[in-house]
C-alpha positions as CSV (number, residue, x, y, z in Angstrom):
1,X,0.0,0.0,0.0
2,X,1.5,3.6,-0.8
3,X,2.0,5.9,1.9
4,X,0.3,8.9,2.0
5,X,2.0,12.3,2.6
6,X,1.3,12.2,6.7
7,X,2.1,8.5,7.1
8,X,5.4,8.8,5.2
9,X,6.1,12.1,7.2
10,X,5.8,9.6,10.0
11,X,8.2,6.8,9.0
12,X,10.9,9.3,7.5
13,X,10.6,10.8,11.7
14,X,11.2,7.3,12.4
15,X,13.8,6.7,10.4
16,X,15.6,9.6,11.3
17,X,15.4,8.7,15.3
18,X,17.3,4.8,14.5
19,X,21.1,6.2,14.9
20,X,20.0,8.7,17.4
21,X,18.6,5.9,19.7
22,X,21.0,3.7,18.4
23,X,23.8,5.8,20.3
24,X,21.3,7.0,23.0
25,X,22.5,6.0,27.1
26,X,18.4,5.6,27.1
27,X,18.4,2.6,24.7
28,X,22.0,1.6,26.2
29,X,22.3,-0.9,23.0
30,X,25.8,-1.8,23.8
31,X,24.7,-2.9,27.7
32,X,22.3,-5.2,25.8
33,X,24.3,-6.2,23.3
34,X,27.4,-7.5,26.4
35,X,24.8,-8.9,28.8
36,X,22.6,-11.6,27.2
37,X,20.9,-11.8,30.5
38,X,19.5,-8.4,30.1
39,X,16.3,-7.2,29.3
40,X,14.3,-4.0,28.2
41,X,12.6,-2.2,31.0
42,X,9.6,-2.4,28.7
43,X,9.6,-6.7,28.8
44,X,10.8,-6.4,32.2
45,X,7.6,-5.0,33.2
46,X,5.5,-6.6,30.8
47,X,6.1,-10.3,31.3
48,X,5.2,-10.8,34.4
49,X,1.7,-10.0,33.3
50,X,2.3,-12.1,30.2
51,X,3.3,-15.3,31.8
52,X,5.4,-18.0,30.7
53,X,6.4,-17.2,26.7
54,X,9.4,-20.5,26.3
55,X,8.4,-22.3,23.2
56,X,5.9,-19.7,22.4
57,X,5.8,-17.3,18.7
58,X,5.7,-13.8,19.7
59,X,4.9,-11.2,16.9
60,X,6.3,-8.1,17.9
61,X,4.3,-4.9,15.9
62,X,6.1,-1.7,16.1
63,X,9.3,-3.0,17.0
64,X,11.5,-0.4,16.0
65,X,15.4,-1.0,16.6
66,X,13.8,-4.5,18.3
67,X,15.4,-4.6,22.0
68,X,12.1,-5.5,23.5
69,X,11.6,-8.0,20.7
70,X,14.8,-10.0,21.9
71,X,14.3,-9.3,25.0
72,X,11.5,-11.7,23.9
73,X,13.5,-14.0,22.4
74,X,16.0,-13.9,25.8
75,X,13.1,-15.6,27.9
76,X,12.7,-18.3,25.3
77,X,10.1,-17.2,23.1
78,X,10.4,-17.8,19.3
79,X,10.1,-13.8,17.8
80,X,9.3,-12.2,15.1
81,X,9.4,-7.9,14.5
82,X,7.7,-5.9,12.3
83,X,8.0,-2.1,11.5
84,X,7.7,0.1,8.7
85,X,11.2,1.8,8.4
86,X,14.0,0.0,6.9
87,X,16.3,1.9,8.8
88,X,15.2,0.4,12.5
89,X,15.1,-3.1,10.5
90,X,18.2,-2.5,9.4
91,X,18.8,-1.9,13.2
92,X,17.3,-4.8,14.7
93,X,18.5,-7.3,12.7
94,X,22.2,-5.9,13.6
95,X,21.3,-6.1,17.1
96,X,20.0,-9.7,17.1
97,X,23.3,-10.7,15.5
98,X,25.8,-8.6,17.7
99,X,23.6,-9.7,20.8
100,X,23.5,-13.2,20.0
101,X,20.0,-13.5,20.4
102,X,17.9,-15.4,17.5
103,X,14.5,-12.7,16.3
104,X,13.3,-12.7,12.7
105,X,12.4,-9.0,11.8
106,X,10.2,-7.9,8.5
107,X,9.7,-4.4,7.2
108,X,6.4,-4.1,7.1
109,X,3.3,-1.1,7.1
110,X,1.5,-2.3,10.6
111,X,-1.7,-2.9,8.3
112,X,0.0,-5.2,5.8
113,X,1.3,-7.4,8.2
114,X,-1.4,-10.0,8.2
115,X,-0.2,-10.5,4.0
116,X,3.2,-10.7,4.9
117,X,2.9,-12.9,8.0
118,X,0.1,-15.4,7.1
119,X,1.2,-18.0,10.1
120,X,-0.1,-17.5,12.9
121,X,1.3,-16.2,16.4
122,X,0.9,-17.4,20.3
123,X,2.1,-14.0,21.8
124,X,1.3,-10.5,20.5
125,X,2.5,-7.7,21.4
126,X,2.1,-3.5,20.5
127,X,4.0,-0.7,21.7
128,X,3.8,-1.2,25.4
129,X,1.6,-3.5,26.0
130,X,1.9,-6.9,25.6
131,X,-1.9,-9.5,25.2
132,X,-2.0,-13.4,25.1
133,X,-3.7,-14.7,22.6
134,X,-4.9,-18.2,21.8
């Protein structure tokens, strides 16, 4: 689907923000990237209310530069990312592979994701809040 002028305003923000956060103490990418027992604040918070993920597939929309998405994958849960810029893509999947930590990440409008990712998913989560579904 083509972006329209707003949307695409949107994503080139986006893209703009990946090196920023990228190099940002907030993010602290390289603390993630040396301790593969760390997680996001965002998961840290989140998966107690989640439960038990191990063994489960986890679709991630929104992911951005994908630290909460393998932070996902850190407490066993099979993930996949999804976001519209290329750049934070780009980002993610450089993370997964200096981290260590297995996440498959798609470029992807949030809206075009279900043509994209026809197989099904155990764990879903959206900005920052994470739902079980079954």
């Amino acid at each position: 689907m083509p972006l329209d002028e707003h949307r695409r305003a949107n994503r080139d923000n986006w893209d703009d923000r990946v090196p920023i956060h990228w190099d940002s103490p907030v993010y602290d990418v390289a603390g993630f990237i040396a301790d593969p027992a760390r997680l996001s604040d965002v998961v840290a918070f989140d998966a107690p209310l989640v439960g038990e993920v191990r063994g489960r597939r986890l679709l991630h929309l929104q992911c951005h530069m994908g630290k909460d998405t393998l932070s996902w994958a850190r407490l066993g849960a099979e993930v996949t990312g999804v976001d519209f810029s290329e750049p934070a893509i780009a980002a993610a999947r450089r993370l997964s592979v200096e981290s260590g930590t297995p996440g498959r990440f798609v470029v992807a409008e949030l809206y075009d994701s279900p043509q994209v990712l026809p197989e099904t998913f155990d764990v879903f989560e959206e900005h920052r809040l994470a739902l079980s579904v079954r």
